[in-house]
Structure formats: C-alpha cells, structure tokens
C-alpha positions in Angstrom: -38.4 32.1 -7.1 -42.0 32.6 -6.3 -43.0 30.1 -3.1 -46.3 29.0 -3.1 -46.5 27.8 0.4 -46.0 31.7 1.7 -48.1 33.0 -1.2 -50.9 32.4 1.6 -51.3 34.1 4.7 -54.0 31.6 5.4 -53.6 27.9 4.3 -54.8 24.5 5.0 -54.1 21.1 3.1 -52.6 17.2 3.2 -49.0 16.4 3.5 -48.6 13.1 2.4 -44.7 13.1 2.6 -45.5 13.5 6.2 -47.6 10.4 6.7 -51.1 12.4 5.6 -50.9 15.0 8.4 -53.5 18.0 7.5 -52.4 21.1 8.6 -54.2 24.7 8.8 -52.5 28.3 9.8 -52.9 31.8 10.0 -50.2 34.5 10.3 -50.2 33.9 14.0 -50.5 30.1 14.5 -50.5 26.5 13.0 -52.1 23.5 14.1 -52.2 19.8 12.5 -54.3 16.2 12.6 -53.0 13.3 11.9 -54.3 11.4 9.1 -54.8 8.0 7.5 -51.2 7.0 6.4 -50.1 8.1 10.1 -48.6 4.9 12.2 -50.0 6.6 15.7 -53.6 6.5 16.4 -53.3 10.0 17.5 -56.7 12.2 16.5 -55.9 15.0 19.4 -55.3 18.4 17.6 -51.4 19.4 17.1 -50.2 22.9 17.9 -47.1 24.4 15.8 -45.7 27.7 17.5 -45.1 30.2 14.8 -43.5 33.6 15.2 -45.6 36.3 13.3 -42.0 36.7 10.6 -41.4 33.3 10.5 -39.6 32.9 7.1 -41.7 29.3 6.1 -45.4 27.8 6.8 -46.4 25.2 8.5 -47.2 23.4 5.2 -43.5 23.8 3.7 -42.1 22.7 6.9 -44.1 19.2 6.7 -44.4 18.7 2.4 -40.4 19.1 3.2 -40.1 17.8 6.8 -36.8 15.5 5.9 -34.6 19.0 5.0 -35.5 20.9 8.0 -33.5 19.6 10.5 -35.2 18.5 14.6 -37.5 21.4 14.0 -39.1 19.3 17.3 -36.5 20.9 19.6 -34.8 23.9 17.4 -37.2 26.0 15.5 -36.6 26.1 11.6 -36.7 29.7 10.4 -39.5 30.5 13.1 -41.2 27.7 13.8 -41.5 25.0 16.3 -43.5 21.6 16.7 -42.5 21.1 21.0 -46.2 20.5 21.8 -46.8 16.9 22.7 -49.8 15.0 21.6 -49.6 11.3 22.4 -53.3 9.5 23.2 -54.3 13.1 24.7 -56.7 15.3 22.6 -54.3 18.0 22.0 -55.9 21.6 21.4 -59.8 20.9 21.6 -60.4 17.1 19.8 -63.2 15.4 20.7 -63.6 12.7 22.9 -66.6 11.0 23.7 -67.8 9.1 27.2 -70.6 6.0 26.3 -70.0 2.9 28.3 -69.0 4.2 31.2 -65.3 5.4 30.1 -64.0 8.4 27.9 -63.5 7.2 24.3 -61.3 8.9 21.3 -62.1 9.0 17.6 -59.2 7.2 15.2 -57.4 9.4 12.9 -59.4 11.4 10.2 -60.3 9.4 7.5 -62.0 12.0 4.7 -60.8 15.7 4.1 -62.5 18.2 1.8 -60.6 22.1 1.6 -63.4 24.6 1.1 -61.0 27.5 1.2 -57.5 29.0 0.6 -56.9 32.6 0.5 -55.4 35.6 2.5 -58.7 36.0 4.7 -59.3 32.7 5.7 -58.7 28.9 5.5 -61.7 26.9 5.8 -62.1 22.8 5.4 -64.0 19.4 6.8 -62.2 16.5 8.4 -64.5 13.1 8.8 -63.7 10.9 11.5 -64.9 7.0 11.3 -67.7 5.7 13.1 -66.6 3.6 16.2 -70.1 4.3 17.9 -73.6 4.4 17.2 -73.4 8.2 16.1 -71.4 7.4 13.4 -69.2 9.4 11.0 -68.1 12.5 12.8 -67.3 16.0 10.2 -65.1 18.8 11.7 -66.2 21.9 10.3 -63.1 24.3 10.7 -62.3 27.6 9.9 -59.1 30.0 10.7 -59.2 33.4 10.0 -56.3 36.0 9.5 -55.3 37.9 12.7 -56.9 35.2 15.6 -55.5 33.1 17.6 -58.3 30.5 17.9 -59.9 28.4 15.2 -63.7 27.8 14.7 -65.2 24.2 14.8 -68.7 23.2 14.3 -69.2 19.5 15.0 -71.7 17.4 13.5 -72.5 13.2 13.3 -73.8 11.3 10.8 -76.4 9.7 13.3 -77.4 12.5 15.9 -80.8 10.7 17.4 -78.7 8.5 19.2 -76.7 11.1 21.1 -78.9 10.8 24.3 -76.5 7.3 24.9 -73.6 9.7 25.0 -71.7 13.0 26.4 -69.1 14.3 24.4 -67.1 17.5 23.7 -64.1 19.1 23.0 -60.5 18.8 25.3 -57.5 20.5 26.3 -54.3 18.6 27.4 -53.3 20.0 30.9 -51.5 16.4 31.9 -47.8 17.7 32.8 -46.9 14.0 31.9 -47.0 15.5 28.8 -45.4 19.2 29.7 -48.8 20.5 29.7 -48.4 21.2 33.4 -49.1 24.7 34.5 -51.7 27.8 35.5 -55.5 26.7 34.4 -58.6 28.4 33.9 -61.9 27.0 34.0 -65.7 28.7 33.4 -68.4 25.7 33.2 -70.8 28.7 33.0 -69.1 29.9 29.7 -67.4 26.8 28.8 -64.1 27.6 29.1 -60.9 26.0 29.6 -57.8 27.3 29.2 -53.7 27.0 30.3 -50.8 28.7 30.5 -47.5 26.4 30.3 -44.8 26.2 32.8 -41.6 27.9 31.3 -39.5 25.4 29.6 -36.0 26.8 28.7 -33.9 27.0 25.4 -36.4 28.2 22.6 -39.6 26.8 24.3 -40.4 29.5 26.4 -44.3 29.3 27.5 -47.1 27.7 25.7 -50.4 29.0 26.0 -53.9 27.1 25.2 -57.9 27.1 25.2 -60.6 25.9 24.7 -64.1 27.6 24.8 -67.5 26.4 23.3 -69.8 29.2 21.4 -72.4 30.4 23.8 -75.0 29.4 22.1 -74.3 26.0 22.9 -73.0 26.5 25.9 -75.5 25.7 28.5 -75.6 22.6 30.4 -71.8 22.5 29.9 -70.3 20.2 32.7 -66.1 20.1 33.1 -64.7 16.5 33.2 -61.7 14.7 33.2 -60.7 11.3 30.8 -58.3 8.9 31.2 -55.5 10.8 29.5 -55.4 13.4 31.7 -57.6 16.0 29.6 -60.4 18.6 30.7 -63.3 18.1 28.6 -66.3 20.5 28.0 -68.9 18.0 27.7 -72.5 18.6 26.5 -75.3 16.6 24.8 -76.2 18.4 21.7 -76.5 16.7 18.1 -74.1 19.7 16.9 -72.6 22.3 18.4 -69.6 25.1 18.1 -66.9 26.4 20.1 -63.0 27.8 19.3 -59.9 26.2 20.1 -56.1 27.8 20.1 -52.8 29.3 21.1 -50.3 31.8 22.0 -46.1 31.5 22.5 -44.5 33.7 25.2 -41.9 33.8 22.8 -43.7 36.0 20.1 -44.2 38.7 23.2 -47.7 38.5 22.9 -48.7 36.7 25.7 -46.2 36.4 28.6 -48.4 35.8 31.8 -51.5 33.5 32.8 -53.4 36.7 33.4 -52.8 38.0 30.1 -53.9 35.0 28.4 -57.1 34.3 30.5 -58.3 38.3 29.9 -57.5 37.3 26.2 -59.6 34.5 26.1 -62.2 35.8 27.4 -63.0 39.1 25.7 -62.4 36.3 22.8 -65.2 34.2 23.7 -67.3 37.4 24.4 -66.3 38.9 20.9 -67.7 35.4 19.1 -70.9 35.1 21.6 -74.3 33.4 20.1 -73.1 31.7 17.3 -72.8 34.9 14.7 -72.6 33.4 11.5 -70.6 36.2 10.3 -68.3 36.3 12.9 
C-alpha cells in the first residue's frame, strides 16, 4: 500500500492525535514544537534522532504514536525521541530577557505550511504576545541533505525591541542529559554540544546553534534560568540555523568532528544568501 508519510523526503505538519505537536524532517533529522492542545507549556524546540534508512517519519510516528510502542527509550523502526525538553529551549527556541530575568514564549499558537516536497519543507509558527513586542512568526525551512534548519525571526511590534535582548538557545543543562563537550564563538555566534555517551540505543547526541552572519555582530553568550546558552542580540529580525547529529548514524562520533562540521556549516550559509 502506498504510504504517504514516506512519500516525502522532506515533510512538515500538525499532529493532532499527539496533542497538536508540529513536526518538520529531512532524510537526516526530525525536530518538533509543541502546540496548542499540548498540557506542558513547553515552546523549546524537540529533537527526534533519525537513522538515514529508518523505515517510518517523524510524522507517522506521532499521527500513530499509541501503536509504536516507548519509542522514548527503544527506537521504532529507526527512530528515537530521548532528547529531553522540559522548561529548557531545546534546539535553538527563543527566549527573551526584559525585566531583569530570561523569559520563554508559550506554546505556538498559529501554523501556516508553505511547503512539502522532496527538496524542502518550509512553514511559519506564531507564538502569542506576552510582551510589548507582540506576536512572534518563526520562519523555518529544512532542506534535503543538512543537518541544521533555517529560522528567520520576526515580531509583530519590533520598535519596542530596544526594552529587550533576545535570541536563540541550546540546552547544555546535564540536569537534563545535555551534559557534555561545548563550543562557543560570540564572534560567529555559535554554540554547539556534543553529548556525553549514554548506553543502550542512545549513543551520543550532538547539537548547535549558530546565528547567520549577517546578524551576527554584537552577539553576546548568556545563560537563563534553565540552564541554557543563549545567543542574544538586539535586532527587530534576524536569522541563524539550529540542528543535530546521532553518533549512532556514524556520521558524527567525536566533539571535534561535530565542531569542524559546524563550522564550515556556518561558513557555507555566511551573509544571509537568500538562495542558500
């Protein structure tokens, strides 16, 4: 029987048998928000490790979640959801510092898919207003063959970002087993981490975050209350690339091989090319 979900090699949509969650994958990756029917106030970004033959998607795993079995600990037919999220901001959310304290946006509210095919998967998310920039639109794109997916960030009220520093995070909080080796650039803004190992069929998970280096001066590196490193800058919109790697795919299996990878990354998407 034809199967829709792995007619795709690129796909994005809503799952509402699994509380709204919006999902969006490549052949190499999958990653998640959480969405308005979810319970958790969780708007960090979710990571799924794929292997490049996994026999399902993301998206079949989570329109069917309830026949799949714990795919949290055991990977169902190549796929496993062990990253943690929690309050944290996951793989390059937002968060926002106003007040005198980091803030987080609630759950997306608003989703629009602009695109489904082989080449690329490309949608919006809209986050509510809780401040006086108002409704924030994730711009997001995934392309075939990378690790890392694009995100240009805009608000509904940008005059009144001079009240506020904001910017992407990574979870490195090993509270949350995202203890491990990290790299930092301010210069380039860029954070990234390789896991600790972690045995059974976890191996190493491997993450970054890097801003588009167009936007990428004044970056400074902070640190919220969850534990997260944020790139924080002042700009009404801005750009920058978040993503993954498993150990267990072979792709990646040492800190130094992910860093160099991030890196000529970053250098290969350099100054905001529109084509890129």
């Amino acid at each position: 029987m034809f199967n829709l979900f792995l007619a795709a090699i690129c796909m994005c949509g809503v799952a509402p048998e699994r509380a709204d969650d919006f999902y969006w994958e490549n052949d190499l990756v999958g990653f998640r928000a959480y969405g308005p029917g979810d319970p958790h106030v969780w708007s960090g970004f979710d990571l799924f490790n794929k292997m490049p033959d996994a026999g399902t998607t993301c998206g079949e795993l989570l329109h069917n979640h309830d026949k799949c079995g714990n795919w949290h600990v055991k990977a169902y037919k190549g796929i496993l959801d062990n990253y943690a999220i929690g309050p944290g901001r996951g793989i390059g959310q937002i968060a926002l510092y106003g007040d005198g304290e980091w803030k987080t946006f609630p759950n997306w509210t608003r989703c629009e898919v602009i695109a489904n095919c082989d080449e690329f998967c490309e949608f919006k998310l809209v986050y509510p207003a809780f401040c006086a920039l108002g409704e924030m639109t994730c711009h997001i794109t995934l392309k075939r063959g990378e690790r890392f997916f694009k995100n240009t960030v805009s608000f509904k009220n940008p005059k009144r970002l001079r009240e506020f520093r904001l910017g992407p995070g990574l979870d490195v909080n090993p509270s949350r087993n995202h203890g491990g080796v990290v790299f930092e650039d301010a210069e380039r803004g860029i954070v990234a981490l390789y896991e600790d190992p972690r045995g059974g069929e976890e191996g190493s998970t491997a993450t970054a975050v890097f801003i588009d280096q167009a936007d990428a001066d004044g970056v400074q590196i902070a640190t919220d209350a969850q534990g997260c490193r944020i790139l924080s800058l002042r700009k009404p919109a801005f750009t920058y690339y978040a993503g993954a790697a498993w150990s267990k795919t072979g792709a990646v299996t040492t800190p130094e091989a992910w860093f160099d990878e991030v890196k000529r990354f970053a250098a290969s998407k350099s100054f905001n090319n529109k084509e890129q």
